[in-house]
mmCIF file of the N, C-alpha and C atoms, coordinates in Angstrom:
data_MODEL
# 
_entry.id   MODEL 
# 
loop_
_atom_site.group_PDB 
_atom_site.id 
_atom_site.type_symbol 
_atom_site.label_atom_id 
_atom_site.label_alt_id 
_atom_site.label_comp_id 
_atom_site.label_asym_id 
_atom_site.label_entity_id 
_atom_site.label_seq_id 
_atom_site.pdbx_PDB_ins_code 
_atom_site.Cartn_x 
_atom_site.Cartn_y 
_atom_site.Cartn_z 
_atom_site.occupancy 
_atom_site.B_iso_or_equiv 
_atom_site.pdbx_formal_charge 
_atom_site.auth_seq_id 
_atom_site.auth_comp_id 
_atom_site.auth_asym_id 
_atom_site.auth_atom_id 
_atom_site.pdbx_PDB_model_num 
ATOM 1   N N  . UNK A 1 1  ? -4.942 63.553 55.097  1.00 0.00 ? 1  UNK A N  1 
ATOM 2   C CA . UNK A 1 1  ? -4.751 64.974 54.872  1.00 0.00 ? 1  UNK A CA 1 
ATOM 3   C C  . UNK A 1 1  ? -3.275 65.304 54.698  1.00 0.00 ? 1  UNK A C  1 
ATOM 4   N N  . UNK A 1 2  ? -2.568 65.350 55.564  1.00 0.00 ? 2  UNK A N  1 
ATOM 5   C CA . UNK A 1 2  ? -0.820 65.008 55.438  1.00 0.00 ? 2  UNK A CA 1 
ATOM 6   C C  . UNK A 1 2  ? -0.438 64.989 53.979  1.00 0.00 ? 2  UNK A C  1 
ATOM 7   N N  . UNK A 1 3  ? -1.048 63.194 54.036  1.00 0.00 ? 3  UNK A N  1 
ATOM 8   C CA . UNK A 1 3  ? -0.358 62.842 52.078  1.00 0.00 ? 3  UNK A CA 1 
ATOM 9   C C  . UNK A 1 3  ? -0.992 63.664 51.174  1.00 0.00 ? 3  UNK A C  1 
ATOM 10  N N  . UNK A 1 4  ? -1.731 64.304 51.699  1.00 0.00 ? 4  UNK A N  1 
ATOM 11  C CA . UNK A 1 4  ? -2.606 65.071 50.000  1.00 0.00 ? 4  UNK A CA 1 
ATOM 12  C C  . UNK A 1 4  ? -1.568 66.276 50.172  1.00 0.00 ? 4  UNK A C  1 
ATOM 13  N N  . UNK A 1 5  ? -1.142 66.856 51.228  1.00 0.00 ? 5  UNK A N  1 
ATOM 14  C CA . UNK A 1 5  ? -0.535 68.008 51.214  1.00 0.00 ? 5  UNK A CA 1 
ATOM 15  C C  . UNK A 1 5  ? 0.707  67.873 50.329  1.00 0.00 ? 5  UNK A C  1 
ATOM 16  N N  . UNK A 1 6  ? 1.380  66.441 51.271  1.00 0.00 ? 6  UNK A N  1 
ATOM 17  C CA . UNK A 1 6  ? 2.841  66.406 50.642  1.00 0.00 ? 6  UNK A CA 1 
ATOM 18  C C  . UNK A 1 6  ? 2.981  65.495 49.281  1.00 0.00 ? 6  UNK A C  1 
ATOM 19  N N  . UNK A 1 7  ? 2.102  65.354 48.683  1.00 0.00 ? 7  UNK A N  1 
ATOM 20  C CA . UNK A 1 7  ? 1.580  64.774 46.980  1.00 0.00 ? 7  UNK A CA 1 
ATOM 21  C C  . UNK A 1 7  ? 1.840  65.958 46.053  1.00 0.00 ? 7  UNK A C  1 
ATOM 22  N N  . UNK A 1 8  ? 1.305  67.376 47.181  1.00 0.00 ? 8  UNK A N  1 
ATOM 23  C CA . UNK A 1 8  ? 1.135  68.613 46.083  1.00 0.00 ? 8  UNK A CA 1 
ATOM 24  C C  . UNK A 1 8  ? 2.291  69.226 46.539  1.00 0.00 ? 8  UNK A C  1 
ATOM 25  N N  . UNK A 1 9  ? 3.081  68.904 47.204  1.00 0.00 ? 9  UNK A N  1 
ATOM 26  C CA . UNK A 1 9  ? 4.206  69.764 47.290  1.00 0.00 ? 9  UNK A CA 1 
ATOM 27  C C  . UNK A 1 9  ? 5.279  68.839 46.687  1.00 0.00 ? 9  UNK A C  1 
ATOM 28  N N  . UNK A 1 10 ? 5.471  67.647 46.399  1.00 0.00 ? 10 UNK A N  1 
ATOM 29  C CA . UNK A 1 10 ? 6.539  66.740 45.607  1.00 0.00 ? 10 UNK A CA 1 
ATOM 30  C C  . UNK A 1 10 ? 6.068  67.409 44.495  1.00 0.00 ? 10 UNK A C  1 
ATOM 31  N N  . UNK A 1 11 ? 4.616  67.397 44.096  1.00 0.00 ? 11 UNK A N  1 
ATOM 32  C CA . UNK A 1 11 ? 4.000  67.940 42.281  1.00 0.00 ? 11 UNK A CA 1 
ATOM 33  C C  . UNK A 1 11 ? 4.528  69.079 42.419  1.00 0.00 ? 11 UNK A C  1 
ATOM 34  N N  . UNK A 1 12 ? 4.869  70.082 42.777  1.00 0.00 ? 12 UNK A N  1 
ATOM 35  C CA . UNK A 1 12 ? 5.166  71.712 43.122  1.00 0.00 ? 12 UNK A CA 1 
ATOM 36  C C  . UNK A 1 12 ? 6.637  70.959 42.703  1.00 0.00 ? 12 UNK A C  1 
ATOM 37  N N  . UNK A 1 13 ? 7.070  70.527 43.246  1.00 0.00 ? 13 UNK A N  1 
ATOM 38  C CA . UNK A 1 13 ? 8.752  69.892 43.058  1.00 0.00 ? 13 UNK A CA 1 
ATOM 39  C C  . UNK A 1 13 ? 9.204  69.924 42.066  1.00 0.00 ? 13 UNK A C  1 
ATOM 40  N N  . UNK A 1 14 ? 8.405  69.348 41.217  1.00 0.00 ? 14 UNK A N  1 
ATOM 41  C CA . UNK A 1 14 ? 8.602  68.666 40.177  1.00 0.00 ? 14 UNK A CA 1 
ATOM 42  C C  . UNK A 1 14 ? 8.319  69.216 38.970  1.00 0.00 ? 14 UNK A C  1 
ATOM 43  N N  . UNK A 1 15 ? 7.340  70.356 38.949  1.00 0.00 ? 15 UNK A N  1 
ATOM 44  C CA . UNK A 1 15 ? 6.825  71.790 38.204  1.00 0.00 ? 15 UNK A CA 1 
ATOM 45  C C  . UNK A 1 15 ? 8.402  72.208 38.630  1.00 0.00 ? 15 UNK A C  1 
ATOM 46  N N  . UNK A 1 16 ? 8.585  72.856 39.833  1.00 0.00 ? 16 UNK A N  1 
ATOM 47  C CA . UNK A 1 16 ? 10.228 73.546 39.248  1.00 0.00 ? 16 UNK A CA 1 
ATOM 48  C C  . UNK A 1 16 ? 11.380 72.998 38.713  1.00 0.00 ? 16 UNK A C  1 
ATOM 49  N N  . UNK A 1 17 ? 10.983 71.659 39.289  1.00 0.00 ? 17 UNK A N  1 
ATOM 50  C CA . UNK A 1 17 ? 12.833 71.061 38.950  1.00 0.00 ? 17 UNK A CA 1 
ATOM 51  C C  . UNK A 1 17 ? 12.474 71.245 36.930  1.00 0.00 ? 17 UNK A C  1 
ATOM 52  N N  . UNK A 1 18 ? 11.296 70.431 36.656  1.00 0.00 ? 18 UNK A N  1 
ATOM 53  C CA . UNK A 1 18 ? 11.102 70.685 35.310  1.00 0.00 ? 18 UNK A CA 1 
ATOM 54  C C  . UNK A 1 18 ? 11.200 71.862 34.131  1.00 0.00 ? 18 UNK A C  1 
ATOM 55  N N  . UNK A 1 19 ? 10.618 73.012 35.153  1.00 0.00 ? 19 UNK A N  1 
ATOM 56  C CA . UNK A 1 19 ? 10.928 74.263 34.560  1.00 0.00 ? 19 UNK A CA 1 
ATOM 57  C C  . UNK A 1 19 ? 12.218 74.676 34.174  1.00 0.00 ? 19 UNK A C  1 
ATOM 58  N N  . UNK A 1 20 ? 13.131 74.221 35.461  1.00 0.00 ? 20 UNK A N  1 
ATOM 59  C CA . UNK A 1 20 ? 14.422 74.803 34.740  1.00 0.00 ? 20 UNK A CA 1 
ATOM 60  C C  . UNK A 1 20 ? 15.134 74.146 34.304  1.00 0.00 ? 20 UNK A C  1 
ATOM 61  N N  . UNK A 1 21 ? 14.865 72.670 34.035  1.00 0.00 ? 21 UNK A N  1 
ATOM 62  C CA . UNK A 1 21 ? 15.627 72.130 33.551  1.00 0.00 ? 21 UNK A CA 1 
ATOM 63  C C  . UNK A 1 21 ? 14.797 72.408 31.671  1.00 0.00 ? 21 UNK A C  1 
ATOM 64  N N  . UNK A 1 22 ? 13.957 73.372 31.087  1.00 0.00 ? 22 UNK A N  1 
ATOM 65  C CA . UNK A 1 22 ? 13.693 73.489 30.277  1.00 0.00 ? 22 UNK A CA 1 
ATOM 66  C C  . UNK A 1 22 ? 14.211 74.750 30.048  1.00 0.00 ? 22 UNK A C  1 
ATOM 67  N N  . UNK A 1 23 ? 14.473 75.399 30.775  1.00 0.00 ? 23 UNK A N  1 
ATOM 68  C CA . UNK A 1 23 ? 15.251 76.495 30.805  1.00 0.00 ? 23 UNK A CA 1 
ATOM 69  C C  . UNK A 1 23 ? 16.335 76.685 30.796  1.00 0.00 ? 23 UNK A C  1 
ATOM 70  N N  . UNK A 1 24 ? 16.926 75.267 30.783  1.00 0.00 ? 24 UNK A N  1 
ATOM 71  C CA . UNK A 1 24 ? 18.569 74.878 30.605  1.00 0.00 ? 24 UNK A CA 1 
ATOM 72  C C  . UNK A 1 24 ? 18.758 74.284 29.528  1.00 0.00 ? 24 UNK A C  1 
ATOM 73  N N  . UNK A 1 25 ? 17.845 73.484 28.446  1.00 0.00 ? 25 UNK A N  1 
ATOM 74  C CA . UNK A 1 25 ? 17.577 73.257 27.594  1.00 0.00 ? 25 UNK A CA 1 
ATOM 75  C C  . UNK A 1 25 ? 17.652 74.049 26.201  1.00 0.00 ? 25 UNK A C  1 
ATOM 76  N N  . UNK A 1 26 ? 17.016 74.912 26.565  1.00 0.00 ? 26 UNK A N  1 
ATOM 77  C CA . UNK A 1 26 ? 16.753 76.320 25.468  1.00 0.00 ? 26 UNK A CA 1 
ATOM 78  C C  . UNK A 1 26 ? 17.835 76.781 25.530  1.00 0.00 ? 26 UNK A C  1 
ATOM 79  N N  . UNK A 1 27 ? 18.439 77.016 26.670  1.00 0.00 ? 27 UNK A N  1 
ATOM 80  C CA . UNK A 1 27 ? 19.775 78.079 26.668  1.00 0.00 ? 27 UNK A CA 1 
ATOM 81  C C  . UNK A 1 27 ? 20.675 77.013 26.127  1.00 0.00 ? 27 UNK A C  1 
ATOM 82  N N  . UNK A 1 28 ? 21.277 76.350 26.437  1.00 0.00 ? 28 UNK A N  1 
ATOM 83  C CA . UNK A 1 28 ? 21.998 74.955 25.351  1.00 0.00 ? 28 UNK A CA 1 
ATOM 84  C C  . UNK A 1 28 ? 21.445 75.384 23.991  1.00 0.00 ? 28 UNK A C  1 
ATOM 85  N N  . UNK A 1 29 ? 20.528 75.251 23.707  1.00 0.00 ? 29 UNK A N  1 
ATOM 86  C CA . UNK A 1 29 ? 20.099 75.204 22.484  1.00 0.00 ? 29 UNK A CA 1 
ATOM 87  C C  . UNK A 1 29 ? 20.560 76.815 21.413  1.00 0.00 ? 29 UNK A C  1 
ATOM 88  N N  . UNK A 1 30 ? 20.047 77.478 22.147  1.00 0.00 ? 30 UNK A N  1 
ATOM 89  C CA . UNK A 1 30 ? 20.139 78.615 21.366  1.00 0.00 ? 30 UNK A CA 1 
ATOM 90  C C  . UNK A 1 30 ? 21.765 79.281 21.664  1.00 0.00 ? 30 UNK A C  1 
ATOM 91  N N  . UNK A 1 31 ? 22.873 78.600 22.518  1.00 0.00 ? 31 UNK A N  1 
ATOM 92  C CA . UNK A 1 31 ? 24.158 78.533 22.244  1.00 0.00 ? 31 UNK A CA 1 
ATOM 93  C C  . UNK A 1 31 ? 24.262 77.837 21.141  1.00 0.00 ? 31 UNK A C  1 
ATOM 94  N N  . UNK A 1 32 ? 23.981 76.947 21.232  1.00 0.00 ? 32 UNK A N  1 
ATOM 95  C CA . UNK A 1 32 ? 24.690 76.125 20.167  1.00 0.00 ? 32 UNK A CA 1 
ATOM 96  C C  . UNK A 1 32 ? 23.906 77.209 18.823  1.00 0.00 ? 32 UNK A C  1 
ATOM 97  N N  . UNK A 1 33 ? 23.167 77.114 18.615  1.00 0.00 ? 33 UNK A N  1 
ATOM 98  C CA . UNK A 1 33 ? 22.422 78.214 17.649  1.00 0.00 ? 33 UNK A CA 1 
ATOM 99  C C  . UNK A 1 33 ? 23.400 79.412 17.409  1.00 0.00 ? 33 UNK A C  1 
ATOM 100 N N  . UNK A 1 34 ? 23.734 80.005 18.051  1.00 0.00 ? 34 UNK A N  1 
ATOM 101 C CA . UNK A 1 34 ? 24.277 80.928 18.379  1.00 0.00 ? 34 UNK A CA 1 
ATOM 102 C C  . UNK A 1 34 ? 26.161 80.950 17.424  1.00 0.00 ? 34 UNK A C  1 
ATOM 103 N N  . UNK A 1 35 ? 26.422 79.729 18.024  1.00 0.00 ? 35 UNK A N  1 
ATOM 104 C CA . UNK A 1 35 ? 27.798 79.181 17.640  1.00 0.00 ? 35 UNK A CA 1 
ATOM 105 C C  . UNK A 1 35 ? 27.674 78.956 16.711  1.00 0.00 ? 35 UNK A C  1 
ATOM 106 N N  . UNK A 1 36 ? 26.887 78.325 15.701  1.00 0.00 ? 36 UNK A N  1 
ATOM 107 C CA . UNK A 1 36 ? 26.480 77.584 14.440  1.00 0.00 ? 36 UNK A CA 1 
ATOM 108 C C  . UNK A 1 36 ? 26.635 78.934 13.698  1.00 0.00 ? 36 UNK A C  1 
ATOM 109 N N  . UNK A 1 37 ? 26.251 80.094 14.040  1.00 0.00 ? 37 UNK A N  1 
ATOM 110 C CA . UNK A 1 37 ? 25.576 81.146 13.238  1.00 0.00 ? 37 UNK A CA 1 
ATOM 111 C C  . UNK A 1 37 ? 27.039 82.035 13.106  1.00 0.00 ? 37 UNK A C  1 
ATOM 112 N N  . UNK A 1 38 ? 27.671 81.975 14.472  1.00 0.00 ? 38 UNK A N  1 
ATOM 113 C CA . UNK A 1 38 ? 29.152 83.042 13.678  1.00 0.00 ? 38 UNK A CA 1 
ATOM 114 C C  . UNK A 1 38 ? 30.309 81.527 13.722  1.00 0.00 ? 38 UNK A C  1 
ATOM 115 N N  . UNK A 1 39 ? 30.157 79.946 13.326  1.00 0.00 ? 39 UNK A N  1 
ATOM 116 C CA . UNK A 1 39 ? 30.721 79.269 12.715  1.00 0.00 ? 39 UNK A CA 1 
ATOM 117 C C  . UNK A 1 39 ? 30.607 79.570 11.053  1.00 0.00 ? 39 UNK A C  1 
ATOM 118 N N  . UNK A 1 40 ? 29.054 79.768 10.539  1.00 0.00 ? 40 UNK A N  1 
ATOM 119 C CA . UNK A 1 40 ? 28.795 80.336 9.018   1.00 0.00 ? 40 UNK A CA 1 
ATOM 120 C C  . UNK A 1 40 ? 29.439 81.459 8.783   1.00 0.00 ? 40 UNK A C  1 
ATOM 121 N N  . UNK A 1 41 ? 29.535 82.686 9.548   1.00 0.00 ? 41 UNK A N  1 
ATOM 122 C CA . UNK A 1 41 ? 29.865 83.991 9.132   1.00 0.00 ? 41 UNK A CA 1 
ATOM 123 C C  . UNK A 1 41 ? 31.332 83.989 9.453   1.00 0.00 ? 41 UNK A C  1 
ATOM 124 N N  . UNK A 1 42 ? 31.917 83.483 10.084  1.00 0.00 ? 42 UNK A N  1 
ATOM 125 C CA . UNK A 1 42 ? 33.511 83.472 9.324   1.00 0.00 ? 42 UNK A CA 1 
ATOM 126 C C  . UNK A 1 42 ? 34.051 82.309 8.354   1.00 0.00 ? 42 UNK A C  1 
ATOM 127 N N  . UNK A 1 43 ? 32.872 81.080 8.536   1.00 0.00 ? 43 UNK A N  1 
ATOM 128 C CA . UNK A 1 43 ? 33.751 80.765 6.680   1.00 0.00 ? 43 UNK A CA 1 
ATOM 129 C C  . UNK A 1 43 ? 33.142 81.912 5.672   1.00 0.00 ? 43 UNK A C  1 
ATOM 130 N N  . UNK A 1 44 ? 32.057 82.159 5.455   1.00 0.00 ? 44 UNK A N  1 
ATOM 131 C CA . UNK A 1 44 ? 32.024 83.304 4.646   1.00 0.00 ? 44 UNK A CA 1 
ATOM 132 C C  . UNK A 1 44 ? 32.695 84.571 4.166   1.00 0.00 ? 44 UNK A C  1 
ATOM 133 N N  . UNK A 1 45 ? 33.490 84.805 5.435   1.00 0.00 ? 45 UNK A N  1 
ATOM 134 C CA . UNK A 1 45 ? 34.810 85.948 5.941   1.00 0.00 ? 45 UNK A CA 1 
ATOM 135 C C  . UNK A 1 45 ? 35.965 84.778 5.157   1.00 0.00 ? 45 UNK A C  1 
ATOM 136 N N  . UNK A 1 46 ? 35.911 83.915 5.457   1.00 0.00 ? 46 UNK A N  1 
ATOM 137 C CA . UNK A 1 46 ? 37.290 83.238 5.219   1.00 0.00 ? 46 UNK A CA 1 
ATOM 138 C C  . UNK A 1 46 ? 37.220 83.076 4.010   1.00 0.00 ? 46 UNK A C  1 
ATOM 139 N N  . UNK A 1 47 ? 36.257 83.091 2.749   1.00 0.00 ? 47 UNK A N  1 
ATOM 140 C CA . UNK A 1 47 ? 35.816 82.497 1.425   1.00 0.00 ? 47 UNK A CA 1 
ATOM 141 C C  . UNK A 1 47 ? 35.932 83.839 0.819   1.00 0.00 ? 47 UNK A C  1 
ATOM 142 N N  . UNK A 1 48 ? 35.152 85.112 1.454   1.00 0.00 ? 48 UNK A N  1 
ATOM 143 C CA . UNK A 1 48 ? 35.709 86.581 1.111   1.00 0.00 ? 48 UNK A CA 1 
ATOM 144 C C  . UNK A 1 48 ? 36.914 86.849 0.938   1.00 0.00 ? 48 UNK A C  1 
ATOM 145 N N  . UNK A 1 49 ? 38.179 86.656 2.175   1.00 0.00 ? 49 UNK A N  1 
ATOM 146 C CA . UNK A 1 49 ? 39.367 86.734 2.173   1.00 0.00 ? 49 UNK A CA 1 
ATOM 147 C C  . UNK A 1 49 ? 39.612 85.971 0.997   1.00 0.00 ? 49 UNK A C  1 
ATOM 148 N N  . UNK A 1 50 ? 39.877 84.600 0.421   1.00 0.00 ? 50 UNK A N  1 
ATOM 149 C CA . UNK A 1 50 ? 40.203 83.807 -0.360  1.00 0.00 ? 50 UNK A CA 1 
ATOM 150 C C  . UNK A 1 50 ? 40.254 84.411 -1.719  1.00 0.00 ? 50 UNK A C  1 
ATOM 151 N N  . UNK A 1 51 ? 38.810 84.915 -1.728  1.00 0.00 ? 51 UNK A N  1 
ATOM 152 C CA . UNK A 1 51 ? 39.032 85.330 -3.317  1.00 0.00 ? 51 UNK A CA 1 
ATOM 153 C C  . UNK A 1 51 ? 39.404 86.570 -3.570  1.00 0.00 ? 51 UNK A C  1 
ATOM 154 N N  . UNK A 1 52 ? 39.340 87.494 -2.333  1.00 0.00 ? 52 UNK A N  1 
ATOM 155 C CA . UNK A 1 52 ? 40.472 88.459 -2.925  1.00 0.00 ? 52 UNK A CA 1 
ATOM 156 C C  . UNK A 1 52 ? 41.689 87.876 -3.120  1.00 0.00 ? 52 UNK A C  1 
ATOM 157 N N  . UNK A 1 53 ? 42.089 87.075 -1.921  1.00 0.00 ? 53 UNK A N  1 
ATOM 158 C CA . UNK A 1 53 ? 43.840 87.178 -2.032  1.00 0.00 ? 53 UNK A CA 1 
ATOM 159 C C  . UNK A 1 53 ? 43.675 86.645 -3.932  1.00 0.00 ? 53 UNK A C  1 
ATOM 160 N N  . UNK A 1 54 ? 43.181 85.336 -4.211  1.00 0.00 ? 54 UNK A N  1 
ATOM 161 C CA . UNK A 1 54 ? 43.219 85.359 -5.221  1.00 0.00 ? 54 UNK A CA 1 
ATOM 162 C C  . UNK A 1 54 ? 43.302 86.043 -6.552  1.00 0.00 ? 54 UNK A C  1 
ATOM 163 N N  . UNK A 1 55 ? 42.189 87.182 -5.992  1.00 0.00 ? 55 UNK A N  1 
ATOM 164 C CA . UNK A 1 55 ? 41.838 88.304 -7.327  1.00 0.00 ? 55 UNK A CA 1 
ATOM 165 C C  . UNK A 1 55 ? 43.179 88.753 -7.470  1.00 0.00 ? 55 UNK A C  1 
ATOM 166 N N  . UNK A 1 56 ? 43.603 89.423 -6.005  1.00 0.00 ? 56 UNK A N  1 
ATOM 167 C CA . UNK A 1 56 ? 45.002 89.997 -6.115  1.00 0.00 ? 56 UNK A CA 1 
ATOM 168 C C  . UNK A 1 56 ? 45.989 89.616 -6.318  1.00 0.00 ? 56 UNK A C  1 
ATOM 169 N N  . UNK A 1 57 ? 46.637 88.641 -6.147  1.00 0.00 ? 57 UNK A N  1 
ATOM 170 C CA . UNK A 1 57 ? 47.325 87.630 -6.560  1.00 0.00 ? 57 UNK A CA 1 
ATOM 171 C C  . UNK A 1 57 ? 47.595 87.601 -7.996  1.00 0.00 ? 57 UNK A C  1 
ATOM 172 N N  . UNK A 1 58 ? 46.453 86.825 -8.422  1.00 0.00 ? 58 UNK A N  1 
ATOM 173 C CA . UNK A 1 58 ? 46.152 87.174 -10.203 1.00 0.00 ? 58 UNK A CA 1 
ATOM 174 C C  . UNK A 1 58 ? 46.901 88.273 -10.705 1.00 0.00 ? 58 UNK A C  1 
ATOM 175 N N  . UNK A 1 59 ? 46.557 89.256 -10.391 1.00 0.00 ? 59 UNK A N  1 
ATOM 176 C CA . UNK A 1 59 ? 46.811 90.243 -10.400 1.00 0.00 ? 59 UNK A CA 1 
ATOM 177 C C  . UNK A 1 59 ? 48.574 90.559 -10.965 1.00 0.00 ? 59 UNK A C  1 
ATOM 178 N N  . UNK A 1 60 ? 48.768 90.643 -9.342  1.00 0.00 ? 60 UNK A N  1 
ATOM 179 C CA . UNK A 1 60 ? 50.278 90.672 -9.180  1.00 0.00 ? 60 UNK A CA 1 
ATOM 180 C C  . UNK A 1 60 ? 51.117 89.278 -10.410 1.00 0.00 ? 60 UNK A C  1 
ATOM 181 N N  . UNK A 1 61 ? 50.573 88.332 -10.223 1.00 0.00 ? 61 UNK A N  1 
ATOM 182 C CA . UNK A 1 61 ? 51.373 87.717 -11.125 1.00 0.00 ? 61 UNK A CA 1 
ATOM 183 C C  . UNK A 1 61 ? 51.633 87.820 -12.751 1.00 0.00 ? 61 UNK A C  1 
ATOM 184 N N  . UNK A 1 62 ? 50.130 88.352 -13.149 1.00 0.00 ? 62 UNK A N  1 
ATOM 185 C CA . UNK A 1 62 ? 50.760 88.494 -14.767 1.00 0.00 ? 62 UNK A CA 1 
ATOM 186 C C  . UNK A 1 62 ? 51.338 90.375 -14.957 1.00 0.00 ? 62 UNK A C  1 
ATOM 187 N N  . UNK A 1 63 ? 51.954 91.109 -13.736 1.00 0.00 ? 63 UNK A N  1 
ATOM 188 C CA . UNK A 1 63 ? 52.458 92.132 -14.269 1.00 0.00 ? 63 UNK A CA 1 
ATOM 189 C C  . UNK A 1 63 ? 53.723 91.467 -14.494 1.00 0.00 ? 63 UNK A C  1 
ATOM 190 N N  . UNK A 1 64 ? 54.116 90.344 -14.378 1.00 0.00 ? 64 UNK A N  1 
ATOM 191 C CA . UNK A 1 64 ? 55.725 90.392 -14.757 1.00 0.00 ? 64 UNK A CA 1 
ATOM 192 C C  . UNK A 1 64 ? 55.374 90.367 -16.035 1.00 0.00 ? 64 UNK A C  1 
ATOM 193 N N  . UNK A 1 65 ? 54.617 89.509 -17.058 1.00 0.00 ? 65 UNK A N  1 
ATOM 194 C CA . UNK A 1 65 ? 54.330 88.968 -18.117 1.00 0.00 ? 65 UNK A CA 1 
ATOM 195 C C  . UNK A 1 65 ? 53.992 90.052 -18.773 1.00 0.00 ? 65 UNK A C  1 
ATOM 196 N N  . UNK A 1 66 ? 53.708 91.164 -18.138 1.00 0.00 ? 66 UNK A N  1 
ATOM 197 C CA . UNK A 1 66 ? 53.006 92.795 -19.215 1.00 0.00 ? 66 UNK A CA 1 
ATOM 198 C C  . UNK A 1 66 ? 54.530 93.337 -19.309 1.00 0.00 ? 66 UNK A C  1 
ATOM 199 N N  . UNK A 1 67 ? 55.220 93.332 -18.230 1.00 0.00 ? 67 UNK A N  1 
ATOM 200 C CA . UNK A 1 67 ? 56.813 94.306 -18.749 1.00 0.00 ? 67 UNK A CA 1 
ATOM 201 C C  . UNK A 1 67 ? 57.479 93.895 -19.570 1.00 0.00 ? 67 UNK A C  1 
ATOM 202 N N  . UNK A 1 68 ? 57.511 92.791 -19.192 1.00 0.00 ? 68 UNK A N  1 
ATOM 203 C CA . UNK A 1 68 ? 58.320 91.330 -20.582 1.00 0.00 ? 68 UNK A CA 1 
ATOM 204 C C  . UNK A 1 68 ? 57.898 92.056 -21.702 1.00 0.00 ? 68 UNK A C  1 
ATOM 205 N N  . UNK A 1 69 ? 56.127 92.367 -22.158 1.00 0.00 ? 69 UNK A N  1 
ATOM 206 C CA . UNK A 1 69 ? 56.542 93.108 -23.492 1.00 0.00 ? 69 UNK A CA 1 
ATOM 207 C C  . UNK A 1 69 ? 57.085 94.271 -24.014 1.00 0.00 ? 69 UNK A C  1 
ATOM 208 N N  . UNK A 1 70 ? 57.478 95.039 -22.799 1.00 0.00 ? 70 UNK A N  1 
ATOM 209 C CA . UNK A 1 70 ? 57.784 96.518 -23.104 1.00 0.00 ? 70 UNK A CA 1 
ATOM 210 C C  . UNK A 1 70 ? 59.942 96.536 -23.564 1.00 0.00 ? 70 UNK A C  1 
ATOM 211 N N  . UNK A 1 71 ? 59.821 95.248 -22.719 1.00 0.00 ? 71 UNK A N  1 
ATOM 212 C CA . UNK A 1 71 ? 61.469 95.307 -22.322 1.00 0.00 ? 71 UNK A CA 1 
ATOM 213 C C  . UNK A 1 71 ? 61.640 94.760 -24.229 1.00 0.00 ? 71 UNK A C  1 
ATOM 214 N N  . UNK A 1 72 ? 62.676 95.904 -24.415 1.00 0.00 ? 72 UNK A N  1 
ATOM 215 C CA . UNK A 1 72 ? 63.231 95.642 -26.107 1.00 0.00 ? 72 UNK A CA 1 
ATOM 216 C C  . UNK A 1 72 ? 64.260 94.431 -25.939 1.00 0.00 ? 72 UNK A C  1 
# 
């Protein structure tokens, strides 16, 4: 009688230790998830930035090349 008790209370043990160690699992997981997801959304920010500076850039560089034709 004893061992049947303390069989179901190691199994009881072992239901919690398991539980949270699945519950430590997920949360790992869905950090890293988490991280992955605003790792994408600032290269996207950083690829946004890029091609403006570029656009603008562009930009700025051929006004020297437009006055050049005005200058007699």
């Amino acid at each position: 009688m004893l061992k049947a008790i303390q069989t179901k209370i190691l199994l009881a043990i072992l239901a919690v230790l398991l539980a949270i160690g699945g519950t430590l699992a997920y949360r790992r997981h869905e950090a890293a998830k988490a991280a992955l997801q605003r790792q994408q959304e600032y290269g996207r920010f950083r690829q946004q930035v890029e091609q403006d500076k570029k656009k603008h850039s562009s930009a700025a560089a051929n006004e020297g090349k437009i006055w050049q034709k005005y200058i007699p």
